[in-house]
C-alpha positions as CSV (number, residue, x, y, z in Angstrom):
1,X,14.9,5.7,-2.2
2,X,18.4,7.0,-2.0
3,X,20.8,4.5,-3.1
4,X,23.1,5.3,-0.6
5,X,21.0,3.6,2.3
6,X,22.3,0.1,2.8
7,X,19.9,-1.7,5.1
8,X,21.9,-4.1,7.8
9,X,20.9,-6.9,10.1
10,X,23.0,-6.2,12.6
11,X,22.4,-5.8,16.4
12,X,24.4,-4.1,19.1
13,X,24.2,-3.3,22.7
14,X,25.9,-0.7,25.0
15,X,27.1,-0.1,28.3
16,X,27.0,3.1,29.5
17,X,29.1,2.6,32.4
18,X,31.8,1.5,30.0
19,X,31.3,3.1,27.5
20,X,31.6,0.2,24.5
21,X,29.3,-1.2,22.0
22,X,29.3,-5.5,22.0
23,X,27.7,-7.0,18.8
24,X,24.9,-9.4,19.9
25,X,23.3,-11.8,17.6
26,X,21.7,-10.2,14.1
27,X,18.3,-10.4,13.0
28,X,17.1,-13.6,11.7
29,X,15.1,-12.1,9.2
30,X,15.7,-9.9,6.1
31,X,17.8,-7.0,6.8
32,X,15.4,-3.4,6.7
33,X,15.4,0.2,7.6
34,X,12.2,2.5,9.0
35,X,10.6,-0.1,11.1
36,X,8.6,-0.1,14.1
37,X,10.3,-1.5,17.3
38,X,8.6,-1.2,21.1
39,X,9.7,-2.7,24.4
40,X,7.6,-5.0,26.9
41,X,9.0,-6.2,30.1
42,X,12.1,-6.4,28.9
43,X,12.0,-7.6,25.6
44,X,12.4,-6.2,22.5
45,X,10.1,-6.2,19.3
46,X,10.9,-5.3,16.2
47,X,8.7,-5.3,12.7
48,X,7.3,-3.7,9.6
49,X,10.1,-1.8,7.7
50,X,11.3,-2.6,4.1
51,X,14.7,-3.2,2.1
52,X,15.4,-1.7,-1.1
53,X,12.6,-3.8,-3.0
54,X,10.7,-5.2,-0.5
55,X,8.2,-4.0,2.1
56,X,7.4,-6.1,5.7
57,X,4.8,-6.8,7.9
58,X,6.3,-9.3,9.9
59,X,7.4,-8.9,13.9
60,X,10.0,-10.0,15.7
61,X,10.6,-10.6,19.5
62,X,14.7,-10.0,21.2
63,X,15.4,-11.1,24.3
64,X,18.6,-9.5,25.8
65,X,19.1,-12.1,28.4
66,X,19.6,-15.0,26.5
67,X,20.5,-12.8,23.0
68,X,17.9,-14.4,21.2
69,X,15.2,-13.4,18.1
70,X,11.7,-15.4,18.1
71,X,8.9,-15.0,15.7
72,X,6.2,-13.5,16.6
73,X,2.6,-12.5,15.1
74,X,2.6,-10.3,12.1
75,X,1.5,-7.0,11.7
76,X,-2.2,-7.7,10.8
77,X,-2.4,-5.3,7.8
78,X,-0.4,-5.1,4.2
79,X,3.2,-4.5,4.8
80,X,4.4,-0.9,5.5
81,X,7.4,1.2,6.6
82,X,8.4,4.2,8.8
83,X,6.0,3.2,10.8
84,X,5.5,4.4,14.5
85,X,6.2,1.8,17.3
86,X,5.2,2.2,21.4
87,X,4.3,0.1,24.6
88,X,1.9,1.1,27.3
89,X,0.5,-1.0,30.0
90,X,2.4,-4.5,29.3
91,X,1.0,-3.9,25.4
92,X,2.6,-2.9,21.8
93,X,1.5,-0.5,19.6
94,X,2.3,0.0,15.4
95,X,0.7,2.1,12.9
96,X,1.1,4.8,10.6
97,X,3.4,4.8,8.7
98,X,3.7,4.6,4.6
99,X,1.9,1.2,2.5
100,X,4.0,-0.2,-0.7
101,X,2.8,3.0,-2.4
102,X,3.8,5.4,-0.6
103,X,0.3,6.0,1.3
104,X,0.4,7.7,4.3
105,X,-1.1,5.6,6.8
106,X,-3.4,6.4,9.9
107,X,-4.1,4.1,12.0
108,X,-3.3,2.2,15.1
109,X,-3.1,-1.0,16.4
């Protein structure tokens, strides 16, 4: 991994009609890159990924309104990263992706 990637927590929203960025609250959980992330009526979901040691299959639910992260079921296989994130129908979607070893991944669920 380069060393140069610095993995942050931080979340932050922007209006396009005037043009400027707002922080919102960060991510409760441990700060990651290459993660899988979807949107369902309005919400936000976030999961998977990994820092510079560890790997994550946990997911995460935002909601915009009242700027607030909830728990949410885990990815239901070993943790993984750059992994591939989409809604459709009211439903999320994850898979692919890379396992701890460096795998390449193909499934979806």
């Amino acid at each position: 991994m380069d060393p140069s990637l610095n993995p942050l927590n931080e979340v932050w929203e922007f209006n396009m009609d005037e043009q400027i960025w707002t922080q919102k609250n960060s991510f409760p959980f441990a700060a990651r890159w290459a993660t899988a992330s979807f949107i369902i009526n309005g919400q936000i979901y976030v999961g998977t990924g990994r820092d510079t040691i560890d790997y994550f299959n946990d997911f995460w639910r935002y909601n915009p309104t009242t700027d607030s992260w909830a728990e949410v079921a885990s990815f239901p296989l070993a943790p993984r990263f750059e992994t591939v994130g989409f809604s459709l129908y009211d439903k999320g979607y994850c898979g692919l992706g890379k396992d701890s070893f460096e795998n390449l991944q193909e499934d979806i669920w």
